[in-house]
Rosetta silent file (secondary structure, phi, psi, omega in degrees, C-alpha in Angstrom):
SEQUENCE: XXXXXXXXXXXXXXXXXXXXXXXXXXXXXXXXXXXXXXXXXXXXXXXXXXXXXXXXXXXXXXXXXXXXXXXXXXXXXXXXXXXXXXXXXXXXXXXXXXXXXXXXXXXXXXXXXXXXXXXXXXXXXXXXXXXXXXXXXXXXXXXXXXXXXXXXXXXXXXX
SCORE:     score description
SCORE:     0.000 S_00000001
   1 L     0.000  143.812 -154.731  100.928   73.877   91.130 S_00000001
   2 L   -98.904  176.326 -157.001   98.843   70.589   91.843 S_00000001
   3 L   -82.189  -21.172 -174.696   96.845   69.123   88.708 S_00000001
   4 L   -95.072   38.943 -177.790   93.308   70.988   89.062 S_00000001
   5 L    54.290   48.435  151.650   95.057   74.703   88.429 S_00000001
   6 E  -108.705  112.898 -151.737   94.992   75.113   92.099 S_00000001
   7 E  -111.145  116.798  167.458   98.182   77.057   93.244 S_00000001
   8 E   -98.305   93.901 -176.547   98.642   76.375   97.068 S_00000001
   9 E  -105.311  158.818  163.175  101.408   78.644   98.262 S_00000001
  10 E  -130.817  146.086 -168.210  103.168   80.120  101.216 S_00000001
  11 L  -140.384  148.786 -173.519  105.364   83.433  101.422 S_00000001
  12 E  -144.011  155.451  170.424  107.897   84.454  103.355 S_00000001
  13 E   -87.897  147.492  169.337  110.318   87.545  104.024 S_00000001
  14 L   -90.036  156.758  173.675  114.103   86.650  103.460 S_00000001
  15 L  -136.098  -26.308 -177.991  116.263   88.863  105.692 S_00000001
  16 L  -156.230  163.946  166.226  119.648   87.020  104.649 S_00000001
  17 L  -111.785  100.956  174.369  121.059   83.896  102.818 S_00000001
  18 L   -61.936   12.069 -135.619  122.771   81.341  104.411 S_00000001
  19 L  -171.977  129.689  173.891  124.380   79.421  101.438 S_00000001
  20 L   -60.330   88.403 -178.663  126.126   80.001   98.468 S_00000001
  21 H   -58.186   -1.623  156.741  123.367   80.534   95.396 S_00000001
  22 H   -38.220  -33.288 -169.276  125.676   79.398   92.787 S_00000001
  23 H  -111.447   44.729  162.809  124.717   76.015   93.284 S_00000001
  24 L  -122.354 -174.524 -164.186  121.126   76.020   92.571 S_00000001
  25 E   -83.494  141.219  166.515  119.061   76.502   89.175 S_00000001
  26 E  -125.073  163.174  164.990  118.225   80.436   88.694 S_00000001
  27 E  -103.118  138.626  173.608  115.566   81.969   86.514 S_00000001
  28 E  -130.022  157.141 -155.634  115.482   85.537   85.526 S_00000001
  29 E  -140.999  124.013  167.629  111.856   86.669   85.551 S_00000001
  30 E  -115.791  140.966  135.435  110.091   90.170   84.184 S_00000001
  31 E  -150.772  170.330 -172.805  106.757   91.097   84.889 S_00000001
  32 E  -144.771  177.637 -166.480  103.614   93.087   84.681 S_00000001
  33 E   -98.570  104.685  172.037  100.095   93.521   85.862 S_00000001
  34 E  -100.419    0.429 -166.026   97.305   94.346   83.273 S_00000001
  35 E   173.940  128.461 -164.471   95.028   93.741   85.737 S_00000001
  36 E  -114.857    2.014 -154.166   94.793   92.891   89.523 S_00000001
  37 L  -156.943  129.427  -53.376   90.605   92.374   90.054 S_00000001
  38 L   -79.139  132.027  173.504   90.761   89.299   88.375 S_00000001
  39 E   -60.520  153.991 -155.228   94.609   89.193   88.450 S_00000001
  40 E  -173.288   84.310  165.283   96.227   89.101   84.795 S_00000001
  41 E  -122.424  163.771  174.811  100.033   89.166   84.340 S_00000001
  42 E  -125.456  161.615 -160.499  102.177   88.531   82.002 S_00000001
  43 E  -165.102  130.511 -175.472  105.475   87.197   82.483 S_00000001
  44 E  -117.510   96.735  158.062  109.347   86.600   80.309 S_00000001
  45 E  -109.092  108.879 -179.324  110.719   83.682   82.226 S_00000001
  46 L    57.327 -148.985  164.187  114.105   83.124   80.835 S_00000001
  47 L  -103.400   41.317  170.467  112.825   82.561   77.214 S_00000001
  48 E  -121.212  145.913 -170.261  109.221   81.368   77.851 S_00000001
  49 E  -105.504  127.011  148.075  106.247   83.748   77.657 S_00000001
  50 E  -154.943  161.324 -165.320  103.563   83.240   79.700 S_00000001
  51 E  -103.859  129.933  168.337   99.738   84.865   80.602 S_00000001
  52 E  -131.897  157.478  176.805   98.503   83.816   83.793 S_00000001
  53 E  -140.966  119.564  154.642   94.557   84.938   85.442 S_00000001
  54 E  -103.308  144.681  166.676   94.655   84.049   89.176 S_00000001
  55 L   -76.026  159.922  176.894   91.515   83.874   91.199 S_00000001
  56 L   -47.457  153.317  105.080   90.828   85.470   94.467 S_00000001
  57 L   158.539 -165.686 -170.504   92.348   84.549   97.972 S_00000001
  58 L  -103.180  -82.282  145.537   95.652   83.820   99.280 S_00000001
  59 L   -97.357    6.612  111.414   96.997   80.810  100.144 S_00000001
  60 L  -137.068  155.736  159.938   95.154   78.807   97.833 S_00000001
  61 E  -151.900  170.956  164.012   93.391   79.961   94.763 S_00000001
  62 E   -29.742  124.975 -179.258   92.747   79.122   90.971 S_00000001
  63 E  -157.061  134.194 -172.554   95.481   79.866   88.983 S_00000001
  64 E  -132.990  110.597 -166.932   95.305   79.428   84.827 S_00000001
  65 E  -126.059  151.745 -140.180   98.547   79.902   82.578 S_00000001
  66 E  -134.181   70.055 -173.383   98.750   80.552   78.919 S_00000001
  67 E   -18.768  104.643  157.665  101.924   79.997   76.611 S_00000001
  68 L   -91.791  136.768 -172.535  102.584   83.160   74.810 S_00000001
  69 L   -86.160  170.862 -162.709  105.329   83.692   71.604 S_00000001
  70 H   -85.846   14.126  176.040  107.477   86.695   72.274 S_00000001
  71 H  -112.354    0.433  153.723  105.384   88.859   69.905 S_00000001
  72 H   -55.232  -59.107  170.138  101.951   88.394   71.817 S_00000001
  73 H   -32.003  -65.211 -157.750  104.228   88.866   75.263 S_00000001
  74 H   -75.672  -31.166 -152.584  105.551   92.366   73.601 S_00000001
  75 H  -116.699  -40.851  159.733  101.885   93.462   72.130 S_00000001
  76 H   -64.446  -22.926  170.230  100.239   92.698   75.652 S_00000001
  77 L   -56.528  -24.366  170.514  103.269   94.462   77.530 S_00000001
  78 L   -92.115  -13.363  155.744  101.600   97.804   76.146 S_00000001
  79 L   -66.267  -41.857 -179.196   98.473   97.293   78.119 S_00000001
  80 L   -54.717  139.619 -176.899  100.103   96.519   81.228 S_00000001
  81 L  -115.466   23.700 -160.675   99.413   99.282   83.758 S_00000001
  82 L  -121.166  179.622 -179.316  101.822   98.105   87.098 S_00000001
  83 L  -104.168  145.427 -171.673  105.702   98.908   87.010 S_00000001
  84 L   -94.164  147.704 -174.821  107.161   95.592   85.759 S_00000001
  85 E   -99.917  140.896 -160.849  108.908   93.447   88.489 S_00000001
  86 E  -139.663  128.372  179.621  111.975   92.411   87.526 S_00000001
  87 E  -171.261  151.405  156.276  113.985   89.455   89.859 S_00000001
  88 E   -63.409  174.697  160.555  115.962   86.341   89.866 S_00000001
  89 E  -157.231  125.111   26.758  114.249   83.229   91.297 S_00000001
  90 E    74.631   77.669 -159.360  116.188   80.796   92.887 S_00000001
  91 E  -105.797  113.764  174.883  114.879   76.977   92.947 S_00000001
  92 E  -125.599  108.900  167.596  116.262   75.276   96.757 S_00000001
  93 E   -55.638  136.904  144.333  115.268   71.963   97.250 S_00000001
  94 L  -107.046  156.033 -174.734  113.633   71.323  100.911 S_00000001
  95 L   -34.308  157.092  173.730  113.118   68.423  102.611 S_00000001
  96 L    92.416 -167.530  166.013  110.504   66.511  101.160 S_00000001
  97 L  -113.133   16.824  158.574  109.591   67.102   97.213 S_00000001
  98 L   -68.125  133.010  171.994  109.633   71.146   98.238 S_00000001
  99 E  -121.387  146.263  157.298  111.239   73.799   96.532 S_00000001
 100 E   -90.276  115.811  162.625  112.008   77.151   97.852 S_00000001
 101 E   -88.608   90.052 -167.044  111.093   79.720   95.327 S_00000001
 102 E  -115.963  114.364  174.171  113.626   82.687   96.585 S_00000001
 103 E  -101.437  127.131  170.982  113.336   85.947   94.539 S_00000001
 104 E  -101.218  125.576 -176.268  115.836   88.464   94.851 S_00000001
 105 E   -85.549  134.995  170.723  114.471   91.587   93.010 S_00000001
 106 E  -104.229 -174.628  175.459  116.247   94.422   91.006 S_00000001
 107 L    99.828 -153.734 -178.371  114.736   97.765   89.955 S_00000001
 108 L   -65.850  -58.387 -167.259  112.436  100.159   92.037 S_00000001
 109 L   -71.699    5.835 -177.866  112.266   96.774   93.999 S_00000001
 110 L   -64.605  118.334  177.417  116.241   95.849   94.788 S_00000001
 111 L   115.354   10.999  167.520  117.394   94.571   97.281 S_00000001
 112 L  -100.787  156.512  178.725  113.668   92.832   98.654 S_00000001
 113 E  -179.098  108.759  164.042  113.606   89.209   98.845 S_00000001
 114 E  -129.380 -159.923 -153.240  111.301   86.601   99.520 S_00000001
 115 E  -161.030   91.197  136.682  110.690   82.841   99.317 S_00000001
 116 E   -31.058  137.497  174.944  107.646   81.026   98.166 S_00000001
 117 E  -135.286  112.972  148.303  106.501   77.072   98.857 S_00000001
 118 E   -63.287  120.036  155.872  104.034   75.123   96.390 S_00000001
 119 E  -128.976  156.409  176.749  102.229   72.340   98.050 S_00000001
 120 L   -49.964  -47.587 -142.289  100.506   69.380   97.058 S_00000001
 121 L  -154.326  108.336  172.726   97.608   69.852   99.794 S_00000001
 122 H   -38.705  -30.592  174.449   96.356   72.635  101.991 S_00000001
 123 H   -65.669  -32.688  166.966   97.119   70.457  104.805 S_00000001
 124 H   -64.483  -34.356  175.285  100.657   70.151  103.963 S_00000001
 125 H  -120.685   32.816  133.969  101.104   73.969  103.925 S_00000001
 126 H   -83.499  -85.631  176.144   99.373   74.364  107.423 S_00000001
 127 H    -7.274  -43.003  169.745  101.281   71.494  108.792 S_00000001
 128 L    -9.029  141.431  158.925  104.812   73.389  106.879 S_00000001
 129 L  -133.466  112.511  168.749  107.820   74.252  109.539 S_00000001
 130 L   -84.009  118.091 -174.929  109.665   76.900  107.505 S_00000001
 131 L   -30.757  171.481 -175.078  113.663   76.720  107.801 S_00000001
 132 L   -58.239  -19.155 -141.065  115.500   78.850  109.585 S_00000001
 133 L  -113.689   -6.461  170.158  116.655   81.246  107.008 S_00000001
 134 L   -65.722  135.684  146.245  112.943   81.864  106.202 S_00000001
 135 L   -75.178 -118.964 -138.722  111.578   85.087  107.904 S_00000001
 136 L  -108.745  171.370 -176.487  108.415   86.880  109.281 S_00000001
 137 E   -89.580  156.555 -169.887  105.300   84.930  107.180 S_00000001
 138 L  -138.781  -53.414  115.908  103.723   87.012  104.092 S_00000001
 139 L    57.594  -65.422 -171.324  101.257   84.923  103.047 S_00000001
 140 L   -83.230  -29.383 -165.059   98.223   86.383  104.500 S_00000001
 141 L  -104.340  113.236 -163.764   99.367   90.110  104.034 S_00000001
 142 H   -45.313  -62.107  163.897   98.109   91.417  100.554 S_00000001
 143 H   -12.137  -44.055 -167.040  100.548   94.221  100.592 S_00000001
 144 H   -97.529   -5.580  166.875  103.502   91.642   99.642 S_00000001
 145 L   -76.311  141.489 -161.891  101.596   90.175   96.306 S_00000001
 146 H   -73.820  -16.574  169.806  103.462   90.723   93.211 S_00000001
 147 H   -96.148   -5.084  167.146  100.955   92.778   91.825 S_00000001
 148 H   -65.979  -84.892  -98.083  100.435   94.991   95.484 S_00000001
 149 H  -105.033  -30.812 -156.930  104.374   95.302   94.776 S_00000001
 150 L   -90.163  -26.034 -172.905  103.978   95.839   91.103 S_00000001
 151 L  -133.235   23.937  179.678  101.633   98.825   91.512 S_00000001
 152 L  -159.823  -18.755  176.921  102.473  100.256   95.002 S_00000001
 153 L    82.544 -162.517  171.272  105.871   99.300   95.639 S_00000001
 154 L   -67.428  133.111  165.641  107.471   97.976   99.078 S_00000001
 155 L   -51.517  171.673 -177.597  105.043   98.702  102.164 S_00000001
 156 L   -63.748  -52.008  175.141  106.797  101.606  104.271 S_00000001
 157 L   -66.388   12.863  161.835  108.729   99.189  106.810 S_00000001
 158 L   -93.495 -109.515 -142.577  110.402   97.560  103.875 S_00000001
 159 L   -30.950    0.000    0.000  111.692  100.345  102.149 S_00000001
């Protein structure tokens, strides 16, 4: 995320992996939705707690995150009202000072996977050529947001 809490992203479907994930850094990541109108998750990355409230749109918006200790985490976890998403994530350098952010999901969601890009600059993630192993674009289609996914599951042509 760039320095004014503006998170410029791109999403993608994974269909396969071309590369052994052993050799990159993984994360394991739970989370839930207390609220999707202004989004408000919470989120147990590895053993950091954190609250994030995103603003509206898509491929960039506002995005404001909030340390939490793990008994704040656990006493807001009974508010949440989404099924909690539960996935590795997967940090793959790309060309450039890009990382691929590739979540493979367990749960109600296993066996989906997609792949996130942070940029610097909206121009840099129109300008973007996504590698090969990157699929159909997500980005624009709401359905595929972790809280659409969190409270509705995989659209019907995933699943």
């Amino acid at each position: 995320m760039n320095n004014n809490n503006t998170e410029i992203e791109r999403k993608f479907l994974v269909e396969s992996i071309p590369f052994d994930l052993d050799a990159f850094k993984c994360h394991t990541i739970e989370q839930g939705y207390i609220s999707t109108d202004p989004t408000i998750r919470i989120r147990k990355k590895d053993n950091e707690y954190i609250l994030t409230v995103k603003g509206a749109g898509l491929i960039e918006r506002k995005e404001y995150e909030l340390d939490l200790t793990k008994e704040q985490f656990e006493k807001l976890l009974k508010k949440v009202e989404s099924s909690i998403i539960k996935k590795k994530r997967y940090l793959i350098p790309l060309s450039g000072e890009l990382t691929a952010e590739l979540d493979i999901y367990d749960g109600y969601l296993s066996g989906f996977m997609n792949v996130e890009v942070e940029f610097p600059s909206l121009k840099e993630a129109l300008l973007f050529e996504p590698p090969a192993w990157f699929s159909r674009e997500l980005t624009e289609d709401k359905r595929y947001t972790n809280g659409s996914l969190a409270y509705n599951g995989l659209p019907k042509e995933e699943k």
